[in-house]
C-alpha positions as CSV (number, residue, x, y, z in Angstrom):
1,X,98.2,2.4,-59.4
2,X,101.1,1.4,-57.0
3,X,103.9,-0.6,-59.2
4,X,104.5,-3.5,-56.9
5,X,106.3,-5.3,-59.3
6,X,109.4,-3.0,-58.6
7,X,111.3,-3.1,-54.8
8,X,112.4,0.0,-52.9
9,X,115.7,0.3,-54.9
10,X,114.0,0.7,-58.5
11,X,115.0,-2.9,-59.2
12,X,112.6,-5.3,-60.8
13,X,111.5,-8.0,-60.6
14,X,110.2,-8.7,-57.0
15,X,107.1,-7.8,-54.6
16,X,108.8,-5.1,-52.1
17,X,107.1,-5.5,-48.3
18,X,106.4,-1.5,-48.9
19,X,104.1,-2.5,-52.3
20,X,102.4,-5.4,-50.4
21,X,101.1,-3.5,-48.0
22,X,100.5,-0.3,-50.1
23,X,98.1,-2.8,-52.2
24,X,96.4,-4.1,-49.5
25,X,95.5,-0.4,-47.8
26,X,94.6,0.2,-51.1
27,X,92.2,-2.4,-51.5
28,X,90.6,-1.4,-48.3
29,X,92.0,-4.5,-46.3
30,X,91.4,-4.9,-42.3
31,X,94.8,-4.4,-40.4
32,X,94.7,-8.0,-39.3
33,X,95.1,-8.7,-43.1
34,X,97.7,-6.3,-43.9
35,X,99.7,-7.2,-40.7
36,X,99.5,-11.1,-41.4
37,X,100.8,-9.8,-45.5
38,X,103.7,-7.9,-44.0
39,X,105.0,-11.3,-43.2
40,X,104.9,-12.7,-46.8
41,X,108.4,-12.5,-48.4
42,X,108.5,-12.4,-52.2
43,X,108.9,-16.0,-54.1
44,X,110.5,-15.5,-57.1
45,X,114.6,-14.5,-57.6
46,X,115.0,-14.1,-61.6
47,X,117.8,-13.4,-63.5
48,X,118.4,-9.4,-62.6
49,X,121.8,-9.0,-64.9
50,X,121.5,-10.3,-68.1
51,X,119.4,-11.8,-70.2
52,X,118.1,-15.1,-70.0
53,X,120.7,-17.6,-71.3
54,X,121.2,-22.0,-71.3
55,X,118.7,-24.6,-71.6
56,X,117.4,-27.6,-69.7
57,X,115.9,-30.6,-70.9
58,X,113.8,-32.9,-69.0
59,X,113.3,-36.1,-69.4
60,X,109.7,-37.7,-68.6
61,X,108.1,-41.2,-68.7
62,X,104.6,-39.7,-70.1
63,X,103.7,-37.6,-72.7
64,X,101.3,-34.6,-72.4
65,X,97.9,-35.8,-72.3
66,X,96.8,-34.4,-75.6
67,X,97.3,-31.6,-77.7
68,X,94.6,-29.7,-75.9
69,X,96.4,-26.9,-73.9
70,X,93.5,-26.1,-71.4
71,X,95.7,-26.5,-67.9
72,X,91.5,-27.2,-66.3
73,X,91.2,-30.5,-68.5
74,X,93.4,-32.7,-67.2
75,X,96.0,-34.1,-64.7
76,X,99.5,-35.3,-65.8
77,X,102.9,-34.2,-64.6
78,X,103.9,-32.9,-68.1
79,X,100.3,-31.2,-68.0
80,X,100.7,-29.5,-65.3
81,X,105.0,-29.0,-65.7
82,X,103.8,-26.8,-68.8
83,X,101.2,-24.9,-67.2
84,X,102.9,-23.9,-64.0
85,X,105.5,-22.2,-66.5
86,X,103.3,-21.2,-69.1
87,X,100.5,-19.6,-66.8
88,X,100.2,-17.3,-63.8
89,X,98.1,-18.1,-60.5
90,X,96.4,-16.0,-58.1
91,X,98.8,-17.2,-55.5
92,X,101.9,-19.1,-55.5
93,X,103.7,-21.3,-53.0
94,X,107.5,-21.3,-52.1
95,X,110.0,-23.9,-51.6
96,X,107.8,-24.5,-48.4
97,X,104.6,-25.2,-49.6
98,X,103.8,-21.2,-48.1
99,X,101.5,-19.1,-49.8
100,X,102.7,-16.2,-51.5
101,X,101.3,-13.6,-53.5
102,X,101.6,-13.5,-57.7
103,X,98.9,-12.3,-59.7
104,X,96.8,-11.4,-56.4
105,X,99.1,-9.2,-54.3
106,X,96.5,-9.3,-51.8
107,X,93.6,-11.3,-50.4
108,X,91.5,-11.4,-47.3
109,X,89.0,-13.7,-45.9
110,X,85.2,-12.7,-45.3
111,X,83.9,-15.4,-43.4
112,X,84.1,-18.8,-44.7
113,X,82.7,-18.3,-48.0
114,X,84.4,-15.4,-49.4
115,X,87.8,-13.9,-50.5
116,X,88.7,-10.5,-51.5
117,X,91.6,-10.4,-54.1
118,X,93.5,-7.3,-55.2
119,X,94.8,-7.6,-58.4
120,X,98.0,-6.5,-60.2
121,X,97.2,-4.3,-63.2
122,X,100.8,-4.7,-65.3
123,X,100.6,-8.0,-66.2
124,X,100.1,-9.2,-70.1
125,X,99.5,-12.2,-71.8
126,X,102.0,-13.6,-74.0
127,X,100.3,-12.3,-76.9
128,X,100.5,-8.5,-75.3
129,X,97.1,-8.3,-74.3
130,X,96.6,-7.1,-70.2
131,X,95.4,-9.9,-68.3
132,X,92.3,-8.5,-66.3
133,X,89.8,-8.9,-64.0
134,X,87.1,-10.5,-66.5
135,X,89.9,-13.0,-67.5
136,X,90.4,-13.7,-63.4
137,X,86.5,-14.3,-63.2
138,X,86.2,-16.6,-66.8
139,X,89.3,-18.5,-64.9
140,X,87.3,-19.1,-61.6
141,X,83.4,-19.0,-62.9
142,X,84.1,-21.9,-65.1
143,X,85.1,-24.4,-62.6
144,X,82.2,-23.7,-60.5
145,X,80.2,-24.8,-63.5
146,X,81.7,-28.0,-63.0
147,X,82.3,-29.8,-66.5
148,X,85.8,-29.7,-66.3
149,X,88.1,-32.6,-64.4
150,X,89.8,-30.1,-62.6
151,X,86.5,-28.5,-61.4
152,X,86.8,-30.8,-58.4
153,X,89.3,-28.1,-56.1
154,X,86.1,-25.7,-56.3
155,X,82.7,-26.2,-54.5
156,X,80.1,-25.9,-57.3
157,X,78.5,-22.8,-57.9
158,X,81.9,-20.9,-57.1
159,X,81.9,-17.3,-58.7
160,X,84.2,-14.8,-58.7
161,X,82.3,-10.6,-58.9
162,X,84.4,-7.5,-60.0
163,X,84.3,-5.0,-57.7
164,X,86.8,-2.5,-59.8
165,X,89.1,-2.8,-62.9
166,X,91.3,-4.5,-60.0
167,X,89.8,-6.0,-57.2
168,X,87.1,-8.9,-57.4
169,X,85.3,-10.8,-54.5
170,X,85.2,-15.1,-54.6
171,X,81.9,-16.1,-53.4
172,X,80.7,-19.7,-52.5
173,X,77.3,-21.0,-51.8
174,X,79.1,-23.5,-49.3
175,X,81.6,-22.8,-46.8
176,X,85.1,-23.6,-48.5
177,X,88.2,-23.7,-45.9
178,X,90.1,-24.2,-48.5
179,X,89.3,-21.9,-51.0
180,X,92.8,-20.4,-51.2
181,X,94.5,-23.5,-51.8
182,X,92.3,-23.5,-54.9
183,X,93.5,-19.7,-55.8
184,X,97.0,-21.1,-55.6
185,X,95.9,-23.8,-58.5
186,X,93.4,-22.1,-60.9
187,X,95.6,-20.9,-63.5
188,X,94.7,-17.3,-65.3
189,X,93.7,-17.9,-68.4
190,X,92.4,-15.6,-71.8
191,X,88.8,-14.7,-71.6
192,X,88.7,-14.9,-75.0
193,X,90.2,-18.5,-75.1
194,X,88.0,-19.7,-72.6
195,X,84.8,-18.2,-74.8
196,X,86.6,-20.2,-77.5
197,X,87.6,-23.9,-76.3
198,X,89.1,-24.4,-80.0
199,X,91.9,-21.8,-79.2
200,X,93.3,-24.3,-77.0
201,X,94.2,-26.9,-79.4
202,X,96.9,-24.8,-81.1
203,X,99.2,-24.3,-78.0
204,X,99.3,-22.7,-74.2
205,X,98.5,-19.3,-74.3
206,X,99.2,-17.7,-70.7
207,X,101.1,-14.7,-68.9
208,X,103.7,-17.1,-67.4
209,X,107.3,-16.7,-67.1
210,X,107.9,-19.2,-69.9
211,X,106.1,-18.9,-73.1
212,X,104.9,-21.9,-75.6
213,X,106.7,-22.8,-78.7
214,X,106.0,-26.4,-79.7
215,X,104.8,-29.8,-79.0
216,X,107.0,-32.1,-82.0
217,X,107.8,-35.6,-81.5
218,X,108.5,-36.4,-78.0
219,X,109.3,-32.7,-76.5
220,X,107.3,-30.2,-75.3
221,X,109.3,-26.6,-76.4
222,X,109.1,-23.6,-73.6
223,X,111.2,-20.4,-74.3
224,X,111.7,-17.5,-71.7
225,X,109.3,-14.4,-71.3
226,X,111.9,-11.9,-71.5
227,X,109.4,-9.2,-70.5
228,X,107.6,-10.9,-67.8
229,X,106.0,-8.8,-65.2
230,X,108.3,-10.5,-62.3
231,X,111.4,-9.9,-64.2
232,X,112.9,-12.6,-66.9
233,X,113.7,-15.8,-65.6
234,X,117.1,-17.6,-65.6
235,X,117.2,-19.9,-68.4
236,X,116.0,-19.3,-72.0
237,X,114.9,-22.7,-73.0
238,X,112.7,-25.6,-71.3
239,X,112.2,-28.7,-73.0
240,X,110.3,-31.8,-71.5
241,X,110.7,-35.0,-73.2
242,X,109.1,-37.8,-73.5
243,X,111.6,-41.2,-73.2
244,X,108.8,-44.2,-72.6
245,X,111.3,-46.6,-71.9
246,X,113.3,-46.4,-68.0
247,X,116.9,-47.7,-69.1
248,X,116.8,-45.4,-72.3
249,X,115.9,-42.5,-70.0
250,X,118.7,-43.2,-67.5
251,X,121.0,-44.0,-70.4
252,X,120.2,-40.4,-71.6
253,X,120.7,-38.4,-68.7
254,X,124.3,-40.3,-68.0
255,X,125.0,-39.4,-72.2
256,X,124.2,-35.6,-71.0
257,X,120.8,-35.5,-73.7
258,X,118.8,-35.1,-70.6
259,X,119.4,-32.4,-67.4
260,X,116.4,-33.9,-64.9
261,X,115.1,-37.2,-65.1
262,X,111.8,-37.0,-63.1
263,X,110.1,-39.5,-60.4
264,X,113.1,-42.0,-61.1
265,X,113.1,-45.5,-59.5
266,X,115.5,-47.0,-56.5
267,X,117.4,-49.0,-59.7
268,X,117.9,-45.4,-61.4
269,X,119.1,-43.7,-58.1
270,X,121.6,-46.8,-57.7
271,X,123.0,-45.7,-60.8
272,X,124.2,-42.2,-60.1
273,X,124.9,-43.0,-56.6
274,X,128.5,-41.9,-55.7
275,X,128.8,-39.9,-59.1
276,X,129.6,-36.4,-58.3
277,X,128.4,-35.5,-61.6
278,X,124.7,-35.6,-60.6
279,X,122.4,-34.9,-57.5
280,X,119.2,-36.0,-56.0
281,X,116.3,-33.4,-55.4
282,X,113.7,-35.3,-52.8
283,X,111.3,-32.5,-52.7
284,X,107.9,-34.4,-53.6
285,X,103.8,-33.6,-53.8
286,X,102.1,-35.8,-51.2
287,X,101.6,-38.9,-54.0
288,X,100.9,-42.3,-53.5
289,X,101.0,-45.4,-56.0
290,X,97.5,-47.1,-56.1
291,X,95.7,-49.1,-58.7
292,X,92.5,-47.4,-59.7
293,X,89.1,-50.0,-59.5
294,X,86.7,-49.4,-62.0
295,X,83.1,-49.5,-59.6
296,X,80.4,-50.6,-62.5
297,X,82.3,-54.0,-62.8
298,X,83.3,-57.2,-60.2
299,X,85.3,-54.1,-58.1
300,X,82.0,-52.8,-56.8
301,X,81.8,-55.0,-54.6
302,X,82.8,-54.5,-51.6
303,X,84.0,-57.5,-50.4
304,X,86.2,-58.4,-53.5
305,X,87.8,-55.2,-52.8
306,X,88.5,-55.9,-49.4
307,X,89.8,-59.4,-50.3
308,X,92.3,-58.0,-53.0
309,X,93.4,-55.7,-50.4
310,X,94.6,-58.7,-48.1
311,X,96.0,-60.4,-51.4
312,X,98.4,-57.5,-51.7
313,X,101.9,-57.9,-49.9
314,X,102.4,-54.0,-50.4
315,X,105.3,-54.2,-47.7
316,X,106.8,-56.9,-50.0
317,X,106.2,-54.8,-52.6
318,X,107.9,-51.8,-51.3
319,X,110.5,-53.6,-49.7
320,X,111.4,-55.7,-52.4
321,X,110.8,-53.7,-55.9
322,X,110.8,-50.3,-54.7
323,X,113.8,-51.1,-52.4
324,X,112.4,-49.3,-49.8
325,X,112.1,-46.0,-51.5
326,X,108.2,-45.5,-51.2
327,X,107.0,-45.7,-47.0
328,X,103.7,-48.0,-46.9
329,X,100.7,-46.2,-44.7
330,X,97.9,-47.2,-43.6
331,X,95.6,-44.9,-44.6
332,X,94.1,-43.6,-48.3
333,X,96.1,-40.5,-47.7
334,X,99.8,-40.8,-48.5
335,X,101.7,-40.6,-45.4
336,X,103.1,-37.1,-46.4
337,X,99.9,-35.5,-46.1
338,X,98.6,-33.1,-44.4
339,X,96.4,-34.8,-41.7
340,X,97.8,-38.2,-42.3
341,X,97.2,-40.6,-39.3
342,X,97.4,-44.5,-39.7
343,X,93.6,-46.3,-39.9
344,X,92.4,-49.3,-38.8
345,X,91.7,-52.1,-40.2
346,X,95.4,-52.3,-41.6
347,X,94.5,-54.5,-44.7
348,X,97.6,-56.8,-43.8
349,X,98.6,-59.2,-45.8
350,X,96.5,-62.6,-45.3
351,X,95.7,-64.8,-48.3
352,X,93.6,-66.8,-45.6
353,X,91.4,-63.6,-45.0
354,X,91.4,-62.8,-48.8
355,X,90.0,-65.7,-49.2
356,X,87.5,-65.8,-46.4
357,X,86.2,-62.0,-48.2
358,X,86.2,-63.7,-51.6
359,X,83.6,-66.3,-50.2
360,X,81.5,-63.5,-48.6
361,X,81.6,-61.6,-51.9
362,X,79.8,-61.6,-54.9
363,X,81.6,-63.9,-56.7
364,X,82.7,-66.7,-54.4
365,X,84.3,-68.7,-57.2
366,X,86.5,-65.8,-58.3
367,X,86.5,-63.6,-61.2
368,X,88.2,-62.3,-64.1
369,X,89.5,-58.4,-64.1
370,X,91.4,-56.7,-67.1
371,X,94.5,-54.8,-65.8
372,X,96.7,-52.3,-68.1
373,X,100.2,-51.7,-67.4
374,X,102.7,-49.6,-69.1
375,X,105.8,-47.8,-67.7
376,X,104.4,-44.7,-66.0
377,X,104.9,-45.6,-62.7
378,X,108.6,-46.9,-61.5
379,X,108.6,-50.5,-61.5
380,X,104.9,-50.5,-62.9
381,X,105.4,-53.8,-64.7
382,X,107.1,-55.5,-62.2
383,X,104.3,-54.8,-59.2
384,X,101.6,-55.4,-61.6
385,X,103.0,-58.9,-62.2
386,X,103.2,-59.6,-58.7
387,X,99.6,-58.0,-58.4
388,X,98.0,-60.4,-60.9
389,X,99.9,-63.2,-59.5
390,X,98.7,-62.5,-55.5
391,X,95.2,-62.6,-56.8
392,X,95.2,-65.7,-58.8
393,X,96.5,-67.1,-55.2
394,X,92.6,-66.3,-53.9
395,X,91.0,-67.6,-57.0
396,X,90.8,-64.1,-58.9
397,X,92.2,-63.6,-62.8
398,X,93.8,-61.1,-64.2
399,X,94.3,-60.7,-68.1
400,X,97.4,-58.0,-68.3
401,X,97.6,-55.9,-71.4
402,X,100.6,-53.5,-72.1
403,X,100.3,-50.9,-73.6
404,X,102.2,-47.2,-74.7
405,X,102.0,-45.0,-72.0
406,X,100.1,-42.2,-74.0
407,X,97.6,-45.0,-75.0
408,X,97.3,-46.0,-71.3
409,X,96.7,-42.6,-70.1
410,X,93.7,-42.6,-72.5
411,X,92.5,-45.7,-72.0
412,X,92.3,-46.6,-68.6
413,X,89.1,-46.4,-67.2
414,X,88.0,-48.9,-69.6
415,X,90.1,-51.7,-67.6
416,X,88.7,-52.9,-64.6
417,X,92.1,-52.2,-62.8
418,X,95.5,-50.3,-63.0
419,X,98.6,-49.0,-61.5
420,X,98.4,-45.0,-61.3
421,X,99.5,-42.4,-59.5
422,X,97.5,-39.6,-57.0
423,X,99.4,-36.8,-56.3
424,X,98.9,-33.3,-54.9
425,X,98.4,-30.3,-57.1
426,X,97.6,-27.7,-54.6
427,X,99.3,-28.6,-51.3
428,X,96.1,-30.1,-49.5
429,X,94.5,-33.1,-48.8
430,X,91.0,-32.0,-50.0
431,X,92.6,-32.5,-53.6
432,X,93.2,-36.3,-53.4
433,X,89.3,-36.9,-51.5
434,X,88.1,-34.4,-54.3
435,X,89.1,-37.4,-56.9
436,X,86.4,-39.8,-55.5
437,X,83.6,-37.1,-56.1
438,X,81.5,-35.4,-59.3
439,X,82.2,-35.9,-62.1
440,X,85.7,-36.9,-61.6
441,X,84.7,-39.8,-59.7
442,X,82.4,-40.9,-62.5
443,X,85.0,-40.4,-65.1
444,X,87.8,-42.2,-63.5
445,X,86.0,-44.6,-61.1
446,X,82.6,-44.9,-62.2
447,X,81.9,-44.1,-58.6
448,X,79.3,-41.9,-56.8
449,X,78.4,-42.6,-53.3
450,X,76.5,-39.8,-51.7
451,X,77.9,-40.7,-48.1
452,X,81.2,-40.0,-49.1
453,X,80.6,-37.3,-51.0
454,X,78.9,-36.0,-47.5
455,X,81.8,-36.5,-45.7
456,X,84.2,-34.6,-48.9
457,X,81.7,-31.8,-48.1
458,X,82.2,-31.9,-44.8
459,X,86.5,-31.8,-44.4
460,X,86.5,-28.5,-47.1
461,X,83.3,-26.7,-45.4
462,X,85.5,-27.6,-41.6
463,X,87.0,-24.6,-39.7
464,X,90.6,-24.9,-38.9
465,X,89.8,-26.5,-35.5
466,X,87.8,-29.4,-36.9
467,X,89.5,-30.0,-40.4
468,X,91.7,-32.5,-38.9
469,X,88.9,-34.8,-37.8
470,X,86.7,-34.0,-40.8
471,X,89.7,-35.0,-43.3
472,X,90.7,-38.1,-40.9
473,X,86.7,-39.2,-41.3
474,X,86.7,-38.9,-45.2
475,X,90.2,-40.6,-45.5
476,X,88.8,-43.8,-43.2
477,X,85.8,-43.6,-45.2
478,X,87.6,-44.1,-48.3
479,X,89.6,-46.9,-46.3
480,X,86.9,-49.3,-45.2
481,X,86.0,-49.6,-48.3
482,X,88.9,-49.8,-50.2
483,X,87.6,-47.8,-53.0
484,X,90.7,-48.0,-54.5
485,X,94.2,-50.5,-53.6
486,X,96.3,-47.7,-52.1
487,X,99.9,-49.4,-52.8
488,X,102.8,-47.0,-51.0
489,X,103.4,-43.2,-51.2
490,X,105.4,-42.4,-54.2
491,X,108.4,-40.6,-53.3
492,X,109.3,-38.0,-56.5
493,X,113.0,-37.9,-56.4
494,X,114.4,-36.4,-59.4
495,X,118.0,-36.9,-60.6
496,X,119.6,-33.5,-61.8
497,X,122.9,-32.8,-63.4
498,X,125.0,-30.6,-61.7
499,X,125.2,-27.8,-64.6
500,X,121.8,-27.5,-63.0
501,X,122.0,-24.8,-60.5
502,X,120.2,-24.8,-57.2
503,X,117.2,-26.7,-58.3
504,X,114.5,-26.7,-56.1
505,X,110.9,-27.7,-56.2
506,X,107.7,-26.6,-54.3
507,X,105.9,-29.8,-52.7
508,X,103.5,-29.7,-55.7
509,X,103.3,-31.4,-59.1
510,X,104.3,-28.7,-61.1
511,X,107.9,-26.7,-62.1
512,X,106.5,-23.0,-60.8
513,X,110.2,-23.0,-58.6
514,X,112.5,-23.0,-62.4
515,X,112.7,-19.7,-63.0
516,X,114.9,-19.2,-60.2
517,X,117.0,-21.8,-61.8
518,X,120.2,-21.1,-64.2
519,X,122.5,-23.7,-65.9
520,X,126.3,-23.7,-65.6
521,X,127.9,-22.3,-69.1
């Protein structure tokens, strides 16, 4: 087999343009594909002299979500910050947000409901057995079944068929315009782990860059893959902490306990501002800030939704608490997307109109919602006080329970209403409108509407011609009806210490740039 892990000089550890192509003649590739692969540079740039040395220490405002290490069970920054280290993808992204080639060193298109992958046949799970093709298919086959939360980036019914010890075809009932954005998300996992759910409970096994060591206390513990297929990466040790409370985080990153503080708020940037010691890193996921309705309660109906929405000042909001860090749109896409466009009605602010709504609605005379708060989001306290205040303007109450982040995070679809987070995993759109469908929907809305889950169908079956409209139609779908109160876009800057070394991030949720990273000695 061709080594493409090594370039035209012998070095390691990068994809050569020679062993691209090579690859994908191999794998029996049209010229169109292998001429639009020539154009693909390689991602990663590890450490080539020396070994890995130095260690970085994050610090987070949430905890993993469990002790479960299955990257397909759940969303979460720390989640997913471990298993874009920990675990290899099909296809990666860049700096840019391009597609580039990792575990798959080439792929082609067959129609609009088929891929053709060529695999690499050198890569090895941290415990030293070769990742293969039937690990590839487990990986793929098991979010088509659909139980898992993050089955939502694949059409159901999704399968993946070996063709050879290296090449396998990705076949959907439904057309799927966006089935390589999913390639670029599915992380490879064991076989033998997914035949065996309970293996995932005593850490993250994967063929990542970085391999598991620990989850004690607050920290997660990563420690370099010296012998990884892509060559080692920079720094030997990764540690993401968990600090719940915002002035003890920033407290620790100016005390030098803490290299990164992630999605920090205006007041933290205010604090480093002018200090050469420290630098901001803006590169962000499309997110936005909403609060997630609960739809088997008073919030499925429509009008109360509607009138909460005209309750809101979320220009105030942004202007005021978020000091003008996080743009407002006008649309249940963050204005970052791909596709955004602004949508009418705007939902301005109008207690008048709120009120009109709140007559029209179910429950004329008001209501009572639970709402739980915590510190996950910047400022989350702070906006949900000025949330529960707005609606007892129109007549609405809200009982406001605080609670531990980690308990949040486990408890909050049991609250009729709560400030969250939406952000993008896999650099498209169709991941935030895949939330509001399956079983996702049901788990974290208690919503299923089959007209919306029409138009979902519709944007991620759309040719590149249409997507556009199809994705505008979903998003104004979602915006009529104000399934959920879609605050601002959340803007993830991160503040990094200087002995940090060209930091970078991809515009996803995950850490998959790091390895390129090193630390000042």
């Amino acid at each position: 087999m061709t080594d493409s892990s090594r370039d035209d000089d012998g070095t390691m550890p990068m994809f050569s343009r020679r062993s691209i192509l090579k690859s994908a003649a191999a794998a029996g590739l049209s010229a169109t594909a292998v001429a639009a692969l020539s154009s693909i540079l390689p991602m990663r740039a590890f450490a080539q002299d020396g070994a890995p040395s130095g260690a970085v220490v994050y610090g987070n405002a949430e905890p993993p979500t469990s002790n479960y290490w299955d990257p397909a069970a759940g969303f979460g920054l720390v989640d997913e910050q471990v298993a874009s280290l920990v675990h290899d993808t099909l296809i990666a992204f860049d700096v840019d947000g391009k597609m580039v080639p990792s575990v798959a060193t080439a792929w082609e298109l067959v129609g609009d409901k088929q891929v053709n992958l060529t695999i690499r046949d050198d890569v090895k799970f941290h415990d030293g057995s070769p990742l293969t093709a039937d690990d590839v298919k487990a990986s793929i086959d098991r979010l088509g079944a659909g139980a898992l939360a993050q089955s939502m980036v694949a059409t159901p019914g999704i399968v993946a068929n070996i063709t050879s010890p290296t090449t396998l075809e990705v076949v959907s009932p439904t057309a799927f315009g966006v089935v390589l954005n999913m390639l670029a998300f599915v992380k490879i996992l064991p076989k033998a782990n997914i035949d065996n759910p309970d293996n995932f409970k005593s850490g993250a096994l994967g063929s990542g860059p970085y391999k598991f060591v620990s989850y004690s206390g607050n920290d997660v513990v990563l420690e370099a893959n010296a012998d990884y297929w892509g060559g080692a990466p920079k720094i030997q040790s990764v540690t993401f902490r968990y600090i719940e409370d915002a002035q003890a985080r920033i407290n620790a990153l100016l005390a030098g306990q803490v290299d990164i503080l992630t999605r920090v708020s205006s007041e933290d940037l205010a604090r480093v501002e002018g200090n050469a010691d420290f630098y901001v890193n803006g590169q962000t996921p499309p997110a936005q800030i909403i609060a997630i309705y609960q739809h088997n309660g008073p919030l499925g109906d429509l009008k109360l939704r509607q009138a909460i929405a005209h309750a809101i000042d979320r220009e105030g909001i942004a202007k005021s608490i978020m000091r003008g860090a996080n743009p407002v749109g006008f649309s249940s896409l963050p204005t970052s997307s791909t596709f955004y466009t602004p949508l009418e009605p705007k939902f301005e602010y109008d207690l008048e109109k709120a009120k009109a709504l709140l007559a029209e609605s179910a429950y004329p005379n008001g209501t009572t919602l639970r709402m739980s708060t915590s510190t996950l989001v910047p400022n989350q306290i702070e906006i949900d006080q000025v949330i529960a205040a707005s609606l007892q303007a129109i007549g609405i109450t809200v009982e406001v329970e605080r609670l531990e982040v980690g308990a949040f995070r486990s408890s909050y679809n049991t609250y009729d209403i709560n400030l969250n987070t939406l952000g993008v995993f896999n650099n498209d759109p169709d991941f935030l409108l895949g939330f509001y469908v399956g079983g996702t929907a049901e788990a974290v809305f208690h919503y299923n509407d089959p007209k919306y889950t029409e138009l979902h169908s519709a944007q991620r079956a759309a040719p590149p011609e249409t997507r556009a409209a199809a994705v505008t139609a979903a998003a104004q779908y979602l915006w009529d009806n104000q399934v959920t109160l879609y605050l601002s876009d959340e803007v993830w800057y991160f503040i990094v210490n200087k002995r940090v070394v060209d930091y970078k991030r991809a515009p996803l949720v995950g850490e998959n740039l790091l390895p390129q990273v090193s630390v000042a000695s």
